[in-house]
N, C-alpha and C positions, 0 to 999 in steps of 0.2 A: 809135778810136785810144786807148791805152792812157796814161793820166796819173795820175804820184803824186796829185795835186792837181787840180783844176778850176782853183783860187783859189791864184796865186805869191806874195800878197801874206801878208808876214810875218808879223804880226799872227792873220788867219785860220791860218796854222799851226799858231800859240803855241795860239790856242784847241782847235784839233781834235786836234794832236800833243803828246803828253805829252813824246816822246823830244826834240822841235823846244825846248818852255818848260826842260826840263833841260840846253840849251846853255846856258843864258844865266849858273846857277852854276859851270859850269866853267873857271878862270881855266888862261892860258897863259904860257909862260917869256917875260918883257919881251923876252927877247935873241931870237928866233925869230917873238915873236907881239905886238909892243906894242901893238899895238892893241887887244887885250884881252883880253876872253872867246871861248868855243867862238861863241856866237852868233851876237857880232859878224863871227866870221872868215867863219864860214858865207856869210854876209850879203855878205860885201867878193865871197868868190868865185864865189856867183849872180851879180854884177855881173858881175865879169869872165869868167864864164864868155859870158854873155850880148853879152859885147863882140870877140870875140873871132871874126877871119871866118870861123875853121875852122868854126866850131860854126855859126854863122850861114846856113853853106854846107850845112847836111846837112839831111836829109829831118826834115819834122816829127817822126815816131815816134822818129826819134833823137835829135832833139834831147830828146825828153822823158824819154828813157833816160837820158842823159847831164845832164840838170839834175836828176832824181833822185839819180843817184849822188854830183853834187855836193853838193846838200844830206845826206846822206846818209853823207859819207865822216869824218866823224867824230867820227859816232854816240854811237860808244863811250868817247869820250874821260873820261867822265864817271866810270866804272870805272876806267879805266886810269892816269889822272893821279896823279901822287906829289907832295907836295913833299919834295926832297932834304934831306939834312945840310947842305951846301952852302949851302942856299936856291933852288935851281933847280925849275923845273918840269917834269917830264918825264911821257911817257907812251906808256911803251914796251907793245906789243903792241896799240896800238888799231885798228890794222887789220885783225887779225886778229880781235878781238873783234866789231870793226865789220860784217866781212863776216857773221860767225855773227847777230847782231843783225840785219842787216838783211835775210837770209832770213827770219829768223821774224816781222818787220812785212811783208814782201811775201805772207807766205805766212798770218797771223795777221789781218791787220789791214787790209793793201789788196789787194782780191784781184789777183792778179800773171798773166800768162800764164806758162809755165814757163822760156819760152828767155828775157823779157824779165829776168823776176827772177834768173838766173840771171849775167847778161851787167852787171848793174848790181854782185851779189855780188862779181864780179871785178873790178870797177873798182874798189871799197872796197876792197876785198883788199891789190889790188896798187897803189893810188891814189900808194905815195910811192917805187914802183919808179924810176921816170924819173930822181928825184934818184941814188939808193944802188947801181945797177945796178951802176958801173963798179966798185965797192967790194966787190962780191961774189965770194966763192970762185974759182965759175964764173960769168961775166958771162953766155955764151951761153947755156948753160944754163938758166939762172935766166929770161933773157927767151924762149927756146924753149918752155920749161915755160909762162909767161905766157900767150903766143902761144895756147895749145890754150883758154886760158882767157876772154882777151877781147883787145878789138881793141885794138891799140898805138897806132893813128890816137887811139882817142876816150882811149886811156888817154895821153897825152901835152897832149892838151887838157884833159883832168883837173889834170894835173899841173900844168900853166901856170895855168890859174887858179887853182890852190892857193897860187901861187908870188904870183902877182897880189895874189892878197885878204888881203894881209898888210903890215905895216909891219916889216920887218927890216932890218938894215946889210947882210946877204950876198945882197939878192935877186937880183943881176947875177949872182951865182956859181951862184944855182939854175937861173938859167934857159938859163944857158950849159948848165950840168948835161944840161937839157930838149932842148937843141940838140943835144947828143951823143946821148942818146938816140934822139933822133929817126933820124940818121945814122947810128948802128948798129942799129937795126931795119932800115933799107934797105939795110945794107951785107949783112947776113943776112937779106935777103928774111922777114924779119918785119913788113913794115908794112901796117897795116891788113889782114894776113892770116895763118893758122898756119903755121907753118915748113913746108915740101914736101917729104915725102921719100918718097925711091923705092918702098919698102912699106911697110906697117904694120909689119911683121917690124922691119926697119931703123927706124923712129919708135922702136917698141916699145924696141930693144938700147940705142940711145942710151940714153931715159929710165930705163932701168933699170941702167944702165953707170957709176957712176961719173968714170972715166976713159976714156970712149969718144969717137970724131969723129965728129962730125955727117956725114962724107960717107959714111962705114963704110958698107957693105951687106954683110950678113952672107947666107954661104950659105941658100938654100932647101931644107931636107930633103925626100925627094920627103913628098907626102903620101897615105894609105893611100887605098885604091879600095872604095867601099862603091858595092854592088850591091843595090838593092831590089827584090825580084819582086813582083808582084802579079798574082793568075791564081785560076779554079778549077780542081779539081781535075783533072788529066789534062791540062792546056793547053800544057805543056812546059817549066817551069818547072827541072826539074831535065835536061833533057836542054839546054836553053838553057847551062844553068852548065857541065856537063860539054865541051861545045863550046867554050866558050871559054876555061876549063882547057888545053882541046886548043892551041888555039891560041897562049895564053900560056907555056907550057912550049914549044910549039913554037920562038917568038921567041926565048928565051932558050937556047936548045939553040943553035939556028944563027947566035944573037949578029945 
């Protein structure tokens, strides 16, 4: 079985992870994060990730996926942290950075199986979707697209413990947030699996549609008829073709 770590204990992190000991300089906005540093959040939300039945309930391999990505989901904050004019702390795009960072330790540094590292990438990625989904352009969309990416089941228990392992005034508000989410994955048959749709063709139009509906099923164009022979020489290869020439012109003639 596949594990970031042998050893969950913090400490042995700090020593074997450079990325893990670089949480610890990263300070976060009092109003979002009082409790303090990257580290510490880190910390609060292994806790709760680990408390937590959903997570409790799933198969070991997943579970190690999923306590990965929690340690893991904000990696990058280190880069991406401002302080404001303001005086605010903010640190926009760490998700994004985050998921790129944490392919290249899965893929650099702990050796990774391809589908596991892949499935962790996208829960960094999309780790603070749950909260901002409803806020988005295209809500569906945006969780559809998700959907192709990782599971909405483990990315929602992500999200709860991110909401958990934190000291804020709004946490009732995020995790209402989480609840919603929850319920529009399942209202759009996104949960815990990719959106279904009737071909690829039709996935395809969506995704590449701006302004398209997900129920759209776009015409099928016929598709060309390739014919492969294989024979030597004299076997009948070309009297094969001419017959069936015959035949096709024939169907088309008398409709």
């Amino acid at each position: 079985m596949w594990t970031i770590s042998n050893s969950k204990d913090w400490n042995y992190l700090k020593e074997n992870f450079d990325w893990v000991t670089r949480m610890e300089g990263v300070p976060q906005d009092p109003l979002h994060h009082a409790e303090g540093n990257v580290a510490i959040h880190t910390q609060m939300v292994l806790e709760a990730l680990g408390a937590l039945p959903g997570f409790q309930s799933l198969l070991p391999q997943e579970q190690e996926i999923l306590w990965a990505s929690a340690l893991l989901h904000d990696v990058e904050k280190y880069s991406a942290t401002i302080l404001e004019a303001d005086g605010s702390i903010t640190a926009h795009g760490h998700a994004r950075k985050g998921a790129m960072k944490t392919r290249q330790i899965l893929y650099r540094e702990i050796s990774t199986p391809f589908l596991i590292r892949e499935q962790i990438v996208g829960l960094v990625r999309h780790h603070g979707l749950p909260l901002w989904l409803l806020e988005r352009p295209d809500p569906l969309k945006a969780l559809i697209k998700a959907s192709y990416e990782v599971n909405t089941e483990w990315l929602a228990l992500l999200a709860r413990a991110d909401a958990l392992g934190r000291y804020c005034q709004d946490q009732e508000d995020l995790l209402y947030r989480i609840d919603c989410f929850e319920e529009y994955c399942r209202e759009h048959n996104c949960w815990g699996a990719a959106k279904f749709f009737h071909s690829s063709h039709a996935r395809m139009y969506y995704l590449a549609k701006e302004e398209s509906l997900v129920d759209y099923v776009p015409f099928d164009e016929p598709e060309a008829e390739v014919i492969l022979l294989s024979g030597l020489p004299g076997a009948g290869k070309d009297t094969y073709l001419q017959k069936k020439k015959f035949v096709r012109d024939a169907f088309n003639f008398f409709g």
